[in-house]
C-alpha positions as CSV (number, residue, x, y, z in Angstrom):
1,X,-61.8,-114.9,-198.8
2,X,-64.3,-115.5,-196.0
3,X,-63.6,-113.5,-192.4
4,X,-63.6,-115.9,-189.6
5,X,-62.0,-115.0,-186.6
6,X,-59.1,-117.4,-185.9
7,X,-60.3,-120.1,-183.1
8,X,-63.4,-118.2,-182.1
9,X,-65.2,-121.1,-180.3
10,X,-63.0,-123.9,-180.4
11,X,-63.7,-127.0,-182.5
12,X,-66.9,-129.0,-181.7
13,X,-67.2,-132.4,-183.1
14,X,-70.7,-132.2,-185.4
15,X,-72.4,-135.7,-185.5
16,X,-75.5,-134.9,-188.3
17,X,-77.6,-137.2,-188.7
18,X,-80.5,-136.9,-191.7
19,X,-83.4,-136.4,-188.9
20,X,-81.2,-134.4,-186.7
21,X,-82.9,-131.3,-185.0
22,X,-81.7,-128.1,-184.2
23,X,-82.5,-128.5,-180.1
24,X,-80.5,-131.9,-180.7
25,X,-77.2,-130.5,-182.0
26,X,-75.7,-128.6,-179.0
27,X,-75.7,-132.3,-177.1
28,X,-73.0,-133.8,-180.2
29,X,-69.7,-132.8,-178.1
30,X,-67.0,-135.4,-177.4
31,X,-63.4,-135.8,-176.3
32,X,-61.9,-135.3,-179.8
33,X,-63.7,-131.4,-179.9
34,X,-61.5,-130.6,-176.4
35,X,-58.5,-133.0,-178.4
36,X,-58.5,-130.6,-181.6
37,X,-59.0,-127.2,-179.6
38,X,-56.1,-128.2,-177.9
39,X,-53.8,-129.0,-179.8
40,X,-54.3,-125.9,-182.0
41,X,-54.0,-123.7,-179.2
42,X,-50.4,-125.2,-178.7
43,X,-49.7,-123.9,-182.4
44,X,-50.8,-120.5,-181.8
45,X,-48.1,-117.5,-182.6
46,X,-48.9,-113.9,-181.7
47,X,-49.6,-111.9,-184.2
48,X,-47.3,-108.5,-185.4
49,X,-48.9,-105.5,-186.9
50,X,-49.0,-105.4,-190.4
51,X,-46.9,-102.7,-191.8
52,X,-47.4,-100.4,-194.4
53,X,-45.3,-101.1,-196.5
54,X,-46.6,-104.6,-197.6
55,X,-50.1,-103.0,-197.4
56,X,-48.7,-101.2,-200.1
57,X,-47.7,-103.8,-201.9
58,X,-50.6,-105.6,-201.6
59,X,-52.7,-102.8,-203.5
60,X,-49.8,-102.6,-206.3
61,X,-50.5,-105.9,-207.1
62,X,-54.0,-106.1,-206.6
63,X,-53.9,-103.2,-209.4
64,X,-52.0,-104.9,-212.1
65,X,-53.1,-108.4,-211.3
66,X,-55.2,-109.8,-214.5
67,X,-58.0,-111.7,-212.7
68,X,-58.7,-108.4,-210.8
69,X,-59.2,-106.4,-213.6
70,X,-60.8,-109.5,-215.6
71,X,-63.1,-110.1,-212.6
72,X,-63.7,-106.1,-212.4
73,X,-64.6,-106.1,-216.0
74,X,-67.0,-109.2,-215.8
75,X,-68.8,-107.5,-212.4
76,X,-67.8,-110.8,-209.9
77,X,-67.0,-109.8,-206.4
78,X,-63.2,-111.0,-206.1
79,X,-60.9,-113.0,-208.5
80,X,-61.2,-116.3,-206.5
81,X,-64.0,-117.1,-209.1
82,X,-61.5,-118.0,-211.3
83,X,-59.7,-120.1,-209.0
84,X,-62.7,-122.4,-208.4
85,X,-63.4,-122.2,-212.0
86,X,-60.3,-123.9,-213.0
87,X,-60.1,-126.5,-210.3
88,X,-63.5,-127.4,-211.1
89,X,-63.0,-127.6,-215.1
90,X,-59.4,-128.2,-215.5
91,X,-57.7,-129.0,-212.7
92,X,-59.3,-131.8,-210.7
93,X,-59.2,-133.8,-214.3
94,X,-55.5,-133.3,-214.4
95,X,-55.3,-134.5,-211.0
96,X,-57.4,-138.0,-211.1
97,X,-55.7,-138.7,-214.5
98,X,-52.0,-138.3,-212.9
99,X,-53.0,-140.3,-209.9
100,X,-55.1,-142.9,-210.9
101,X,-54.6,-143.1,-215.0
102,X,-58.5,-142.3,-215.5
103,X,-59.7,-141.6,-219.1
104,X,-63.2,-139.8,-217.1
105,X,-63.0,-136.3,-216.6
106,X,-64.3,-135.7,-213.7
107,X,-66.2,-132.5,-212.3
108,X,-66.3,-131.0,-208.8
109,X,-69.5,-129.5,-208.5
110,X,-72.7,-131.5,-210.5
111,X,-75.8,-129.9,-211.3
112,X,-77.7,-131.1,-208.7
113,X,-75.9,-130.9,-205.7
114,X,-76.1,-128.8,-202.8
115,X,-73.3,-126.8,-201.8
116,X,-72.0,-125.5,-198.8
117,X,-69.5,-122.4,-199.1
118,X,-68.0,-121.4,-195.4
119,X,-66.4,-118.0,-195.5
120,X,-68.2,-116.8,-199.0
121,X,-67.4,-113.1,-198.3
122,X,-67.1,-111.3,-200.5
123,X,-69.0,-113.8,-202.5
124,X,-66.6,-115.2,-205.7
125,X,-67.0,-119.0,-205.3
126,X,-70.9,-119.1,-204.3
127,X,-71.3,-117.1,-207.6
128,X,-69.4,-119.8,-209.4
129,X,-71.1,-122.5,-208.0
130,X,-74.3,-120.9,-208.9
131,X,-73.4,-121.1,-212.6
132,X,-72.8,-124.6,-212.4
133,X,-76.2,-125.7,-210.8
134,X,-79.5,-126.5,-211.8
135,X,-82.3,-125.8,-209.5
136,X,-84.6,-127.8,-211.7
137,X,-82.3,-130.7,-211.0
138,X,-82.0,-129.5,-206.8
139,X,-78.9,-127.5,-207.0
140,X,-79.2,-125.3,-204.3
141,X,-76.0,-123.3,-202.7
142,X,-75.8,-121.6,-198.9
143,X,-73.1,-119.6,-198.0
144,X,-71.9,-118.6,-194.7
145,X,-69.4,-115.7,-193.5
146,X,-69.2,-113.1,-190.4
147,X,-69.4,-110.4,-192.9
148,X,-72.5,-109.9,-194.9
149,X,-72.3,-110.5,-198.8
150,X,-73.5,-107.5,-200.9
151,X,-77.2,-107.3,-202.1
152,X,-75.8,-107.5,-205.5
153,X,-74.0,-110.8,-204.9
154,X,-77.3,-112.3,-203.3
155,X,-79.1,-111.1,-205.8
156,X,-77.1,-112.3,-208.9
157,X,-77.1,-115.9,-206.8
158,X,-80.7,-115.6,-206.2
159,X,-81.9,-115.1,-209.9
160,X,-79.2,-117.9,-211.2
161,X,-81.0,-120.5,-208.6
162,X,-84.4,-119.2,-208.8
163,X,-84.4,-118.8,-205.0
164,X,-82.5,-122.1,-203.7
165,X,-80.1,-120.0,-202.1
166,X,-79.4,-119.3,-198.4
167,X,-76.8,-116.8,-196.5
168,X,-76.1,-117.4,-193.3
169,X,-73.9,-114.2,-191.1
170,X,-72.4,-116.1,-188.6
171,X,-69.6,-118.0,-187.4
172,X,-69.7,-121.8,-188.4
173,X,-68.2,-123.0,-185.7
174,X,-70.6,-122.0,-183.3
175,X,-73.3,-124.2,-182.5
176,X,-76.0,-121.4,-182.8
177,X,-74.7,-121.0,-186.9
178,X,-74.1,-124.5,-187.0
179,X,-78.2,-125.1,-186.5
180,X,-79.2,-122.5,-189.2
181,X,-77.0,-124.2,-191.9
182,X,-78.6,-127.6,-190.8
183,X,-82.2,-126.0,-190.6
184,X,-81.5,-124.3,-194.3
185,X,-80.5,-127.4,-195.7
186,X,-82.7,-129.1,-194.5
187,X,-85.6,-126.6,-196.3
188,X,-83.6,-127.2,-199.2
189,X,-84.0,-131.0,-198.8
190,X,-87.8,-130.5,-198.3
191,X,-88.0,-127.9,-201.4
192,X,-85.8,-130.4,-203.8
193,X,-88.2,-133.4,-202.4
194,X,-91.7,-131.7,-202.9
195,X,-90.9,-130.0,-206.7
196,X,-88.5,-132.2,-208.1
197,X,-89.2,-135.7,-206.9
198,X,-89.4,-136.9,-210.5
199,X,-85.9,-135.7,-211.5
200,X,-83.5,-138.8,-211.3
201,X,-80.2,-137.5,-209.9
202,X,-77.0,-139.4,-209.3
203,X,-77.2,-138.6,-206.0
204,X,-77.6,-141.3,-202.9
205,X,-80.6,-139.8,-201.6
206,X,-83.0,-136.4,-202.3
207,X,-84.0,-136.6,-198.6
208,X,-80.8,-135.0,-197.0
209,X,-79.6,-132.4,-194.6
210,X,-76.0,-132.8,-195.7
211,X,-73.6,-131.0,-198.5
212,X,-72.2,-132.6,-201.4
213,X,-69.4,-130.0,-201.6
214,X,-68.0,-127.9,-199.0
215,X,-65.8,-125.1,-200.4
216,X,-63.5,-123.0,-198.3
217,X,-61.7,-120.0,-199.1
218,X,-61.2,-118.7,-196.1
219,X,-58.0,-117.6,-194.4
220,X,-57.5,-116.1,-191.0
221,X,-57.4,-111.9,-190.7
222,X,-53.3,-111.3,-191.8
223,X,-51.4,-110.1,-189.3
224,X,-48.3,-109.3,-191.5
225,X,-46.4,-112.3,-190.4
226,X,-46.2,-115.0,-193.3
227,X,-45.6,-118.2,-190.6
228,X,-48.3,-116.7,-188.4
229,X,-50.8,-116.5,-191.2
230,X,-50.0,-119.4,-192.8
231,X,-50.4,-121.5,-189.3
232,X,-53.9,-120.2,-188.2
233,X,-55.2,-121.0,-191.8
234,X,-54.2,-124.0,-191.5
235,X,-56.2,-124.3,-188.4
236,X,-59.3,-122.8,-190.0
237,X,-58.9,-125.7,-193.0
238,X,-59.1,-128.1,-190.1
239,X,-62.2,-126.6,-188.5
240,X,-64.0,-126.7,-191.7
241,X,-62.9,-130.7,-192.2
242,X,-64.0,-131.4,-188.5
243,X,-67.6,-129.8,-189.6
244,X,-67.3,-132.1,-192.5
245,X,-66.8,-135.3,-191.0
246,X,-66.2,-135.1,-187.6
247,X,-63.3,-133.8,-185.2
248,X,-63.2,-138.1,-184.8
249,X,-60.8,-137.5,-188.3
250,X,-58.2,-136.7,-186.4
251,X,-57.8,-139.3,-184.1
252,X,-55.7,-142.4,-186.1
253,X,-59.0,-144.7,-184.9
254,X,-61.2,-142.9,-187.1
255,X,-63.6,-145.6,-189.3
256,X,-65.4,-143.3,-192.3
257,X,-68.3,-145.7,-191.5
258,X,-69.3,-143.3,-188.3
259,X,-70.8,-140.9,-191.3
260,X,-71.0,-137.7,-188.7
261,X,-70.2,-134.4,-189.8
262,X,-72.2,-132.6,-192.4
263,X,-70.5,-133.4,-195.6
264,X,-72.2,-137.0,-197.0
265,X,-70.7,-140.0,-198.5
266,X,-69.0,-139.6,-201.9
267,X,-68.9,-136.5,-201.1
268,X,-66.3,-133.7,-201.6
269,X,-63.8,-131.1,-199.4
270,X,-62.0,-128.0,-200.6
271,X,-60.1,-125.8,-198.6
272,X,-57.7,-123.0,-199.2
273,X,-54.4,-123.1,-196.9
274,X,-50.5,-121.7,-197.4
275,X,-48.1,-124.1,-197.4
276,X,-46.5,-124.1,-193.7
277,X,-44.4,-127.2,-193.5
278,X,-44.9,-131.0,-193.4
279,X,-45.2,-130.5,-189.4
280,X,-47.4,-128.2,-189.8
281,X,-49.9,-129.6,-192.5
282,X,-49.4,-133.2,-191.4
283,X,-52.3,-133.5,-189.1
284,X,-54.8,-131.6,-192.1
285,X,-53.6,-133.8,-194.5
286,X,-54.0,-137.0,-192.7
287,X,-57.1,-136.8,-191.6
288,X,-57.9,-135.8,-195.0
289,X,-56.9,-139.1,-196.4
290,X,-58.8,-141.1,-193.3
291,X,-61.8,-139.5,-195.1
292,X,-61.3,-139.6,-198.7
293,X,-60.6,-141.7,-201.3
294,X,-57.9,-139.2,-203.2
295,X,-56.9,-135.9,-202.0
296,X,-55.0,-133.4,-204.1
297,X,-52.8,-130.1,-203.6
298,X,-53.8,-128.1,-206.3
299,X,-52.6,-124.8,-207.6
300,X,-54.9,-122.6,-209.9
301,X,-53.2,-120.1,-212.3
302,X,-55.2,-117.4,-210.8
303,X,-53.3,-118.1,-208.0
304,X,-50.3,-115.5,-207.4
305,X,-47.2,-117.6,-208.2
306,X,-45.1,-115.6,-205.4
307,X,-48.2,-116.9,-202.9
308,X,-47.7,-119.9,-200.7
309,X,-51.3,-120.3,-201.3
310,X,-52.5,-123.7,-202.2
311,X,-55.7,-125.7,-202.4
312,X,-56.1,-129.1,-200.9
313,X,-59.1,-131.2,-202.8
314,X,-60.6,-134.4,-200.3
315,X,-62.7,-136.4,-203.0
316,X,-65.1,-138.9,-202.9
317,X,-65.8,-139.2,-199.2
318,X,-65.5,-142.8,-198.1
């Protein structure tokens, strides 16, 4: 679970472009940015300490919970690897086959994309990804959070992508972070074109600055209050989509053929949020499907049944 503040710049609409520069990116703000910020702020709830009591209970279940102690045993950083495990293998076939009747089984993340995690910290789902590339093919992962990810997590990532790996400490929404993930993927790109150009990939194009995947886990600090919680996650989920295609999503005027935001055609969005109300989740979830071609609440076992927690899955971006 990544640590980003909860609205620490405000939303900026990102318009990427494939020859985008760093100096250029600062100048991409528009009405739906001030739009987004906006209407956020009017969700915001203070927060209430957190008492000790449920810290309590917290660490009681933390110390009985099976993918703690699995994910202990195995050396990962947190259990969420096993969430992004089973979406990836199990669940997101489950999904395509009750929705659309497919006999394919799909997969989230291919060898040879390039992945962007926001809020790795402490590191679970860039390690999975790792497993499931091939920098032969150009799989390459970077991973941002305000907290730093251990040496051991960087390292483990490192040696799994022989180096096409990048963490970034920093806050995405701010423009400054926002033109180091562009510049790193943008190395990647340039790495992926110079050693592998005679690897055939299913991929659109090898000359990219743009994700296939962006992950999420993140969820804003707790401040003991479950609504609270739940509501400023919710807006984190829809910072991360209006990196991924544009604060433009939310407006019902959206066309997919603008093809801004950092996340590029066909490809896909997953973000952690806590289920908060069809009020609440109604403007995440439609601008979801303005982008998309299927998106999908998902629920991985390693998921605390008791938890509100959920997983919503944008895939195939128009």
């Amino acid at each position: 679970m990544g640590a980003f503040p909860y609205m620490a710049n405000g939303i900026g609409r990102l318009c990427v472009f494939d020859n985008m520069t760093a100096a250029s990116l600062a100048q991409h703000s528009c009405s739906s940015s001030r739009v987004l910020a906006k209407r956020i702020h009017k969700r915001t709830i203070q927060p209430r300490a957190v008492s000790t009591q449920s810290s309590r209970a917290w660490l009681d279940r933390q110390h009985k919970d099976p993918y703690v102690l699995k994910a202990q045993e195995l050396g990962l950083p947190s259990r969420a690897y096993f969430k992004l495990e089973e979406i990836n293998e199990k669940l997101l076939h489950r999904a395509i086959v009750k929705k659309h009747k497919a006999n394919a089984r799909p997969r989230l993340i291919l060898n040879n994309m390039l992945v962007l995690d926001l809020g790795a910290a402490p590191g679970g789902w860039s390690v999975y990804a790792s497993t499931q590339l091939d920098h032969n093919a150009g799989g390459a992962v970077v991973s941002v959070d305000l907290l730093p990810l251990d040496f051991n997590v960087t390292d483990r990532i490192q040696h799994e992508l022989n180096g096409r790996f990048e963490f970034i400490q920093g806050d995405f929404t701010h423009n400054n972070t926002r033109r180091d993930i562009i510049d790193a993927f943008g190395r990647l790109s340039s790495d992926r074109d110079l050693t592998q150009a005679h690897v055939v990939t299913s991929l659109t194009s090898t000359k990219q600055q743009k994700a296939n995947l962006i992950i999420s886990d993140m969820a804003a600090n707790f401040t003991g209050d479950s609504s609270t919680d739940a509501i400023q996650t919710i807006n984190l989920c829809e910072q991360s989509l209006a990196f991924a295609a544009s604060g433009d999503c939310f407006d019902t005027s959206y066309s997919p053929e603008n093809g801004d935001g950092m996340l590029m055609k066909t490809g896909s969005f997953l973000c952690k949020y806590f289920t908060c109300g069809e009020e609440n989740e109604r403007d995440l979830m439609s601008a979801a499907r303005r982008v998309f071609q299927s998106i999908h609440k998902l629920k991985p076992s390693a998921s605390r049944k008791e938890s509100s927690e959920m997983y919503l899955l944008g895939f195939n971006r128009k």
